[in-house]
C-alpha positions in Angstrom: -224.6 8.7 40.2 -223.7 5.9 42.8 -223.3 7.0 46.1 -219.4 6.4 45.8 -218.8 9.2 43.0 -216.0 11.6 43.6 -217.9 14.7 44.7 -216.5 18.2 42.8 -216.7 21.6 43.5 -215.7 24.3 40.7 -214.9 27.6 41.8 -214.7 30.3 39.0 -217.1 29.9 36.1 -215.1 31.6 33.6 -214.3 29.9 30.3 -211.7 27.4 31.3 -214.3 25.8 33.8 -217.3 26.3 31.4 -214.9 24.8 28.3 -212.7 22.4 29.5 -213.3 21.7 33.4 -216.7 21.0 34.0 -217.4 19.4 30.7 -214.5 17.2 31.5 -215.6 16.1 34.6 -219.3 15.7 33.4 -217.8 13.2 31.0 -216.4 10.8 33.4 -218.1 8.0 34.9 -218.2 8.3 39.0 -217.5 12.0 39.4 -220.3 14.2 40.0 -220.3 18.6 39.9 -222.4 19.0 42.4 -221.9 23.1 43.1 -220.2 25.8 41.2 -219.1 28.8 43.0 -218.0 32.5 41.5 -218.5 35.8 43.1 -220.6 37.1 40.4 -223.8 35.8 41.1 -225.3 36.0 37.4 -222.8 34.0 36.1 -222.6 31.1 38.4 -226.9 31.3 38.1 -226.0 30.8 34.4 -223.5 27.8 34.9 -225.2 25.4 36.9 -228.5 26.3 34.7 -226.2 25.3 31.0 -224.6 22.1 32.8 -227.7 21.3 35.2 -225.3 21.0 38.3 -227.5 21.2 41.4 -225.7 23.9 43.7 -224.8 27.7 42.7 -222.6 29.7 45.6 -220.9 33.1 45.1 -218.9 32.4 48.6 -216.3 30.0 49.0 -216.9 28.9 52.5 -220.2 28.4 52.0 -219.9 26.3 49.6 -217.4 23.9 51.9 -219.4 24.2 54.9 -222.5 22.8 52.8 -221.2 20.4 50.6 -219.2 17.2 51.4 -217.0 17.6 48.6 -214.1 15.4 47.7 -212.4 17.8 45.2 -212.8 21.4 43.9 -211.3 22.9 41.1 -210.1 26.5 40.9 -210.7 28.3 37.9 -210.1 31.9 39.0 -207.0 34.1 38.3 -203.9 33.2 39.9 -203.9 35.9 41.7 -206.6 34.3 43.5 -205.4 30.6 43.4 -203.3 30.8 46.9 -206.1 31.8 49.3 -208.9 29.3 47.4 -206.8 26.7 47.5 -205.4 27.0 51.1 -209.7 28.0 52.0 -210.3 24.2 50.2 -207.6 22.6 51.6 -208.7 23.1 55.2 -211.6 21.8 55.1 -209.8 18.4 54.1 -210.5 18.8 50.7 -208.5 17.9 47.6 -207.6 20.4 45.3 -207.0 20.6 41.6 -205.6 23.8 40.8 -204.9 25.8 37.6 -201.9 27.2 36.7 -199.8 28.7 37.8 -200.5 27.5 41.4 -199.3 30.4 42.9 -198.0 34.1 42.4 -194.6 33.2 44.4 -192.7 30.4 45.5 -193.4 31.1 49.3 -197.1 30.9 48.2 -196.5 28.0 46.3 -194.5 26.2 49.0 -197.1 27.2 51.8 -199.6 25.2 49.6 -197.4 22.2 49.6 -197.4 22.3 53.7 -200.7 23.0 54.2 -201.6 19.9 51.4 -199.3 17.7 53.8 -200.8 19.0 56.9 -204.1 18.2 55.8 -203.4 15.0 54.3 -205.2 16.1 50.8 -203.6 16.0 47.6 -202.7 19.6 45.7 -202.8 18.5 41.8 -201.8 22.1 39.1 -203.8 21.5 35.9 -200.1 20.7 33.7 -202.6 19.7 30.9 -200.1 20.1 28.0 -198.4 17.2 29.9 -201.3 14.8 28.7 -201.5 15.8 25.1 -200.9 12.6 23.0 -198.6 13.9 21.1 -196.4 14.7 24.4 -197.1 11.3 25.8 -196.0 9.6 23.0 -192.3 11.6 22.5 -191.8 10.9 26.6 -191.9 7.0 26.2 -189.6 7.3 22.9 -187.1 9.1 25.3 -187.5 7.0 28.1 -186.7 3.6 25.9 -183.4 5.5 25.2 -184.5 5.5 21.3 -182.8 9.1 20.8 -180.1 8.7 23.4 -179.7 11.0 26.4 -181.5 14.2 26.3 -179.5 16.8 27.6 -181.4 20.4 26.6 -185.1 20.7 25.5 -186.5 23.9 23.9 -190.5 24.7 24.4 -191.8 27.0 21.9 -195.3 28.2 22.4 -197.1 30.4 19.7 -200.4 31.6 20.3 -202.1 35.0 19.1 -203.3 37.4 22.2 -206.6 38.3 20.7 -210.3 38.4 22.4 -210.3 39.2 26.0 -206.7 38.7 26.4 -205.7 41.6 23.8 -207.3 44.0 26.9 -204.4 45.2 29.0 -206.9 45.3 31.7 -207.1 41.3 31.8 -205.7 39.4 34.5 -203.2 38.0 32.9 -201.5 41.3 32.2 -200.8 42.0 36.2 -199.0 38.7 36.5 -195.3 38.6 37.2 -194.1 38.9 34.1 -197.4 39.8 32.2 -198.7 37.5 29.6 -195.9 35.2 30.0 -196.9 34.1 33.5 -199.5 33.0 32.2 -197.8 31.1 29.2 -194.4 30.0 30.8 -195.8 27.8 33.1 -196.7 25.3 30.8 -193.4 25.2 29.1 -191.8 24.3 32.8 -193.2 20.9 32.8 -192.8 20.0 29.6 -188.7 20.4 29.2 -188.8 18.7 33.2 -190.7 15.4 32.3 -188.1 15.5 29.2 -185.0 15.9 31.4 -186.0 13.2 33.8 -187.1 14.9 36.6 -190.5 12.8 36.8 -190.8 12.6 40.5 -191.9 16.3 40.6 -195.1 15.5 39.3 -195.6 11.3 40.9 
């Protein structure tokens, strides 16, 4: 890696860091992993062994005060997301967050100032946003080749088996359970479809 490559941090090393995340950002050219960070110490151990990333913390702060990242990505619970990212954030680093970004809109909103107050960008992983398939109906509406959309329905199907079929997961102790998990992608989708593109420029 040159000595200009965006340097990343991933905290949580569950499966949407170890499936999507750091693979991801292992695939692109000028961005380096260069620490992994989760509170269970086997686990990160196991991480940076599988994708050969150099540093392993189980401490947050730690990991800021010895790396000079550019970025870290949050891969915990939300329930954890507002106190990582506003922990990142103050140490002038960027943050790409899952969603949702926040348990509650005065968390979500005391992200947004302390993003501005730090001058560092607070990006929430929208990834359904990017699907090709997504992309593609966006510019058919926005060359008026439908006419004016005035209501757009999101339907998401997906079975709750594996880890999330235990009523102990996280996802369960969301507001509104499983669907705080889900309904956040749906959001963004009927918003980029209405026309409301400057929440997310």
């Amino acid at each position: 890696m040159g000595k200009n490559s965006l340097k990343v941090g991933v905290v949580g090393c569950g499966e949407i860091a170890k499936n999507v995340h750091i693979p991801i950002f292992k695939s692109l050219k000028d961005v380096e992993v260069v620490a992994v960070c989760d509170k269970n110490k086997s686990l990160v151990f196991e991480t940076s062994k599988i994708f050969n990333i150099p540093k392993a913390y189980t401490d947050i702060d730690k990991m800021l005060q010895d790396e000079s990242l550019d970025l870290v990505s949050i891969c915990t619970p939300p329930q954890t997301h507002f106190n990582l990212s506003i922990r990142a954030m103050s140490f002038g680093v960027h943050v790409l967050v899952e969603k949702p970004m926040a348990l509650t809109l005065k968390e979500a909103e005391k992200m947004v100032t302390v993003s501005r107050k730090n001058k560092v960008k607070l990006c929430i992983a929208h990834n359904f946003l990017f699907n090709p398939v997504i992309q593609k109906s966006k510019k058919i509406v926005e060359k008026g080749i439908i006419g004016k959309i005035i209501n757009v329905e999101v339907n998401i199907f997906s079975k709750i088996s594996g880890k999330l079929a235990n009523p102990n997961h996280w996802c369960h102790h969301l507001p509104g359970g499983i669907i705080g998990e889900y309904g956040p992608h749906a959001v963004p989708l009927k918003l980029i479809f209405l026309g409301k593109k400057e929440l997310f420029t």
